[in-house]
C-alpha positions in Angstrom: -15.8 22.7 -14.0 -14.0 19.2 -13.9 -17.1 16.4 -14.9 -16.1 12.8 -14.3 -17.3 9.3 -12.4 -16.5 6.8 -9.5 -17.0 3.4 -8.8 -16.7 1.3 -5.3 -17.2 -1.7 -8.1 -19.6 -3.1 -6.3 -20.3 -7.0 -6.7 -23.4 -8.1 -8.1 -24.9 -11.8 -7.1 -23.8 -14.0 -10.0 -20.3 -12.2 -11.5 -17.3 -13.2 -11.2 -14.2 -10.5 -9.4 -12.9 -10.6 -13.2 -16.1 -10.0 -14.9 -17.0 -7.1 -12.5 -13.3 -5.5 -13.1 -13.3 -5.9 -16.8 -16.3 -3.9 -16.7 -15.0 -1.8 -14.6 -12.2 -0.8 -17.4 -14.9 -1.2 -20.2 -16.8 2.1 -18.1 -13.3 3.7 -17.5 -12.9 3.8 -21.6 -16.1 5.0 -22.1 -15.9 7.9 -19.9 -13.0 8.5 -21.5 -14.7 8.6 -25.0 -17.6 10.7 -24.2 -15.1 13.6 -23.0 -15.3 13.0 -18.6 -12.3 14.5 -17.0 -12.2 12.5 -14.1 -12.5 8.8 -13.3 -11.8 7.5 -9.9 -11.8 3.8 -8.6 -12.2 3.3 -4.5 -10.4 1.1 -2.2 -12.1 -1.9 0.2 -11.9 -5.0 2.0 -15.2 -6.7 2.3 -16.8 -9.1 -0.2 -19.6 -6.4 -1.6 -16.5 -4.6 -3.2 -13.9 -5.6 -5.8 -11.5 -3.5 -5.8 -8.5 -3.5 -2.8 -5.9 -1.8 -4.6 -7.0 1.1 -6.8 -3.5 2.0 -8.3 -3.5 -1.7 -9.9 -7.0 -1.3 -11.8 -6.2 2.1 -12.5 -3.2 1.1 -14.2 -5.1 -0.9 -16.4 -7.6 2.0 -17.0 -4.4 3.6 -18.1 -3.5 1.5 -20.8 -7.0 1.7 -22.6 -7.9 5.2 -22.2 -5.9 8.6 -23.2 -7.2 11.5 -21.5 -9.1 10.8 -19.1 -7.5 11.2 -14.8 -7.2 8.5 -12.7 -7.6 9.0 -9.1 -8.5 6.5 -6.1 -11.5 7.7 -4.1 -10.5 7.2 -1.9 -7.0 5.4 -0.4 -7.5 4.5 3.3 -4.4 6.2 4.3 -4.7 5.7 7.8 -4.2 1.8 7.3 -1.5 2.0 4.6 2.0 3.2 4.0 2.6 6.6 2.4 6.0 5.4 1.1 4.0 2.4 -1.1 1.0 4.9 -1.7 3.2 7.7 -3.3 5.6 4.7 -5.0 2.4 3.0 -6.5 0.8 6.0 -7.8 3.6 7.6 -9.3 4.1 4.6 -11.0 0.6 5.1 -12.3 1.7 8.9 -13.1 4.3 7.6 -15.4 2.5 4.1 -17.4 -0.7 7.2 -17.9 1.8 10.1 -19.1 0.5 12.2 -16.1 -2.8 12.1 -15.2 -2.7 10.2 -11.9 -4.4 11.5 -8.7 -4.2 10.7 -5.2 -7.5 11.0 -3.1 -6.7 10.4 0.5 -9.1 10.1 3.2 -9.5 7.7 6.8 -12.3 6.2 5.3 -15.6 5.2 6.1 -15.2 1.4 6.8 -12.8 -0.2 9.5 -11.8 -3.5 7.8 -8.4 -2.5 6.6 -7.5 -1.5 10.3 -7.8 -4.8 11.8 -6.5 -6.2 8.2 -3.4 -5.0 8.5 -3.2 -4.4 12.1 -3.8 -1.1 13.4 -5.7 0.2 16.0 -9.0 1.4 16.0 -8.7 3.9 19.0 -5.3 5.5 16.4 -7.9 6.7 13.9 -7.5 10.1 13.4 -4.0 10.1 14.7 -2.9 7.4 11.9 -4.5 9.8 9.3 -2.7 12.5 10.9 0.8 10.9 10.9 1.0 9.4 7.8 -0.4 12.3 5.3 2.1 14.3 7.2 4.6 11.7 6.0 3.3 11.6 2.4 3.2 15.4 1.9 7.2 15.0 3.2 7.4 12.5 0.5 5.8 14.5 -2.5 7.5 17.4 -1.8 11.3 16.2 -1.1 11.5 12.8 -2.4 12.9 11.8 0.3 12.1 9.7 4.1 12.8 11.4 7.1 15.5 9.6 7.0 17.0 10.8 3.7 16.4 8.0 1.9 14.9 9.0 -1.9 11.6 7.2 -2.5 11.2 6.2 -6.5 10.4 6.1 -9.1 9.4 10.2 -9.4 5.9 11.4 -11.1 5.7 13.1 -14.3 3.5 15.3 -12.4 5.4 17.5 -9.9 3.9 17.8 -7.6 1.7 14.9 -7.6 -2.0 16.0 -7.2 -2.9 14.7 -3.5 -6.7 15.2 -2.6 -8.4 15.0 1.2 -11.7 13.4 1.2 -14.1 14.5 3.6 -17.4 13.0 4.7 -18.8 14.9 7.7 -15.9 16.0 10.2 -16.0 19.8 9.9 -11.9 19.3 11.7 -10.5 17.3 8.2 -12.1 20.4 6.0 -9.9 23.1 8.3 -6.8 20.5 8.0 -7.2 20.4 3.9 -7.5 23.9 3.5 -4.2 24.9 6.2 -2.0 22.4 4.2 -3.6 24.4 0.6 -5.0 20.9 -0.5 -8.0 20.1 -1.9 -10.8 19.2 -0.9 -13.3 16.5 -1.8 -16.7 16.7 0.2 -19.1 13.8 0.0 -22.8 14.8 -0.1 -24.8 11.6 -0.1 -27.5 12.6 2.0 -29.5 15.3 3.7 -29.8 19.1 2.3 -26.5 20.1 0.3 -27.0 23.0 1.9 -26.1 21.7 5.3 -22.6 21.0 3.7 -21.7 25.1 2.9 -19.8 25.4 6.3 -17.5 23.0 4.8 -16.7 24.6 2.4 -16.3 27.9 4.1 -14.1 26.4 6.9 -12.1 25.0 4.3 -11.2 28.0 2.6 -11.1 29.6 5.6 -8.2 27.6 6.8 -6.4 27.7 3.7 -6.9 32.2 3.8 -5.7 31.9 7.6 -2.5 30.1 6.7 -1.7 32.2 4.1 -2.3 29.9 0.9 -4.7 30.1 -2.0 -8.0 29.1 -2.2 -7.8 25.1 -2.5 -10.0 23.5 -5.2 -13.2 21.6 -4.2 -14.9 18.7 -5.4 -18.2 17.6 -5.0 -18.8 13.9 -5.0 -22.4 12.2 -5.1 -24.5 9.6 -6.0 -26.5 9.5 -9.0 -28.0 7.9 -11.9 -29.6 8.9 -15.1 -31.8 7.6 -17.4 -34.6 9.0 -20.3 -37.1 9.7 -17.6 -37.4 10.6 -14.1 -39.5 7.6 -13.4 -37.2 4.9 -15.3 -34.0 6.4 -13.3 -35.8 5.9 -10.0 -37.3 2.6 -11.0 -34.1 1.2 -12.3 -31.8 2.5 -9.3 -33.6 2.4 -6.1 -33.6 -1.6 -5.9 -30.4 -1.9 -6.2 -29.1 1.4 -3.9 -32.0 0.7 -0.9 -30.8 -3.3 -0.6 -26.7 -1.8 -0.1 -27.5 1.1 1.9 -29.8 -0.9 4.1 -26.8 -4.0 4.0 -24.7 -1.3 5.2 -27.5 1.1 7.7 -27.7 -2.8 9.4 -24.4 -2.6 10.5 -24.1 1.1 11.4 -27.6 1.7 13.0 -29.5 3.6 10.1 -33.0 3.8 9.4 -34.2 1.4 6.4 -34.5 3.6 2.9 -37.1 4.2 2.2 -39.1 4.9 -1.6 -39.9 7.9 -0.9 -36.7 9.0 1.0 -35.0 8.3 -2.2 -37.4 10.2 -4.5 -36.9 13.1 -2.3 -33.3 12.8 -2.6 -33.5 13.1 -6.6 -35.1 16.6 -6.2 -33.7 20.0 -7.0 -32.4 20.2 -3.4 -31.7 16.8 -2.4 -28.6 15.1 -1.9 -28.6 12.1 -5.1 -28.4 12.9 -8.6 -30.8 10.5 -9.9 -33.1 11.6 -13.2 -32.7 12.6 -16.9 -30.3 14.4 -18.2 -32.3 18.2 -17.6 -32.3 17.4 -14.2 -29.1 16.5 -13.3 -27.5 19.3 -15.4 -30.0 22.0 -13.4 -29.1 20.3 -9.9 -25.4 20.7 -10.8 -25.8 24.4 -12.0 -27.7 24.7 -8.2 -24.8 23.3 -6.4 -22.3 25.5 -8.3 -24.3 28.5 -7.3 -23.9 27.0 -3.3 -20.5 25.4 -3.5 -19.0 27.6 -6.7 -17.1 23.7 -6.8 -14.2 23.4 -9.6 -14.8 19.6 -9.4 -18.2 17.5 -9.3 -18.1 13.5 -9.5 -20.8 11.3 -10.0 -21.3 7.6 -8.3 -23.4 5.4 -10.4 -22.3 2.1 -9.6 -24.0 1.6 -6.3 -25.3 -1.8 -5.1 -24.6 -3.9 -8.4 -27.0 -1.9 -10.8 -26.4 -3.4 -13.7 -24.1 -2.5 -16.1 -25.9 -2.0 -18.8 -27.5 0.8 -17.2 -24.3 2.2 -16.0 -23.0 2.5 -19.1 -26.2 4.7 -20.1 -25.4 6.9 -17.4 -22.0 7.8 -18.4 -22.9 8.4 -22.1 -25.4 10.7 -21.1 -23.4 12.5 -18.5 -20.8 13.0 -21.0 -22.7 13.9 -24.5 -25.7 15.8 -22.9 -25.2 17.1 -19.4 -21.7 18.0 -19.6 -22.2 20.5 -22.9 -24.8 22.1 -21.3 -23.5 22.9 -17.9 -20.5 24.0 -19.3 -22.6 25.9 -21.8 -24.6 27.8 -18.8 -21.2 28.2 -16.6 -19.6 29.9 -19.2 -23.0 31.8 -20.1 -22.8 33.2 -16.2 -19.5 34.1 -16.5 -19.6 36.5 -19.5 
């Protein structure tokens, strides 16, 4: 199993845009350093988040880290244009040596639409359209036109992801086209997310393909004990999801809602090291995921802290789920 990280880089009251992004590289190289496979910067256009073009910080990731994949997570592909998207990350593919990635999805906030002037009501058909167009793009290098799109990726084909947050009709769509898919579980029972999964590889079996990878992406945090990871993180996760719940109708968080979260069959990652490693290994047994990311940069928690949280997802829960997986499969 794949291991790695993702950051909205969320602002914090007080830092500067360039503060926040050099930190932002500074967590990149550490991932790198403590052996994560993945590490994926998203795309937004609202003041609580820093980055708006993920290619651009990832390139500078690129030039400080060397082994580590890049990936967005996601681009809004609905509101962009595939030509730029697959121009921009092969570029990325070529300054890293190959190890860019492309996570696609329609995401979950609208600002970009009005941004750059789309319609709301063309949602699902803008998604629809233009990963039709970018799949064009990867696989002939050309427009439908016949015009060649450049510069080419090391990587052929370039890895293309498909997000998915709760649409049971974007899971069958990844697994028909044989992509990948990566599921957000941020709330609820996990469990409630298996008929995903299933309809995803159910797709991909009906059209004839193999079965797709899947990722699992969450939120999390870690720290020495239970107590100081919850203490530490709920401030700062509660006062964004309850910035964001205000504009989209959802109950305040709640303490206690967030402790229950952090257990064995709750939705967060959020504890020490034991307990994120035996939630993983319980997931795997659901999901039987190739991928699983972790989101620990929610709501400004200071970076200090963030930086804990990567060392110890890299030096002592990674060892010993991989330990266990490869246990299980002897």
């Amino acid at each position: 199993m794949e291991i790695g990280v993702f950051t909205f880089a969320d602002t914090r009251e007080g830092e500067s845009p360039e503060q926040r992004l050099r930190e932002v590289v500074e967590e990149a190289e550490l991932a790198d350093e403590v052996g994560l496979d993945v590490f994926g910067v998203g795309e937004h256009h609202r003041p609580d988040f820093t980055v708006s073009t993920p290619a651009v910080v990832l390139a500078a990731v690129a030039a400080r880290t060397k082994r580590i994949r890049l990936t967005s997570a996601v681009t809004v592909l609905s509101s962009d244009d595939p030509i730029r998207v697959f121009q921009e990350f092969s570029t990325l593919d070529l300054v890293s040596g190959g190890r860019a990635e492309i996570m696609v999805g329609r995401g979950s906030f609208i600002e970009s639409f009005p941004l750059f002037g789309y319609d709301l009501r063309d949602y699902d058909k803008l998604f629809a359209e233009k990963l039709e167009r970018l799949l064009e793009i990867r696989e002939t290098g050309t427009t439908p036109g016949g015009q060649g799109v450049y510069p080419r990726p090391v990587q052929d084909p370039l890895p293309l992801w498909i997000a998915v947050g709760g649409t049971p009709e974007s899971a069958v769509r990844a697994g028909m086209l044989g992509l990948p898919m990566a599921l957000a579980i941020i709330w609820g029972l996990p469990e409630r997310f298996k008929p995903f999964v299933e309809l995803h590889r159910r797709g991909a079996e009906e059209a004839g393909r193999e079965p797709p990878r899947l990722s699992i992406n969450s939120h999390g945090y870690i720290a020495p004990t239970r107590e100081e990871a919850l203490e530490e993180s709920f401030p700062f996760v509660s006062a964004a999801m309850n910035r964001i719940g205000q504009e989209r109708g959802w109950s305040p968080m709640r303490r206690a809602d967030y402790d229950t979260a952090a257990t064995l069959r709750g939705a967060n990652f959020v504890g020490t090291s034991q307990e994120v490693v035996d939630k993983i290994l319980f997931q795997h047994e659901l999901f039987g995921h190739d991928r699983f990311l972790l989101q620990f940069t929610i709501g400004g928690i200071p970076h200090e802290g963030i930086l804990r949280s990567i060392e110890l997802l890299g030096r002592e829960v990674v060892p010993r789920v991989r330990e266990e997986l490869a246990r299980r499969a002897a």
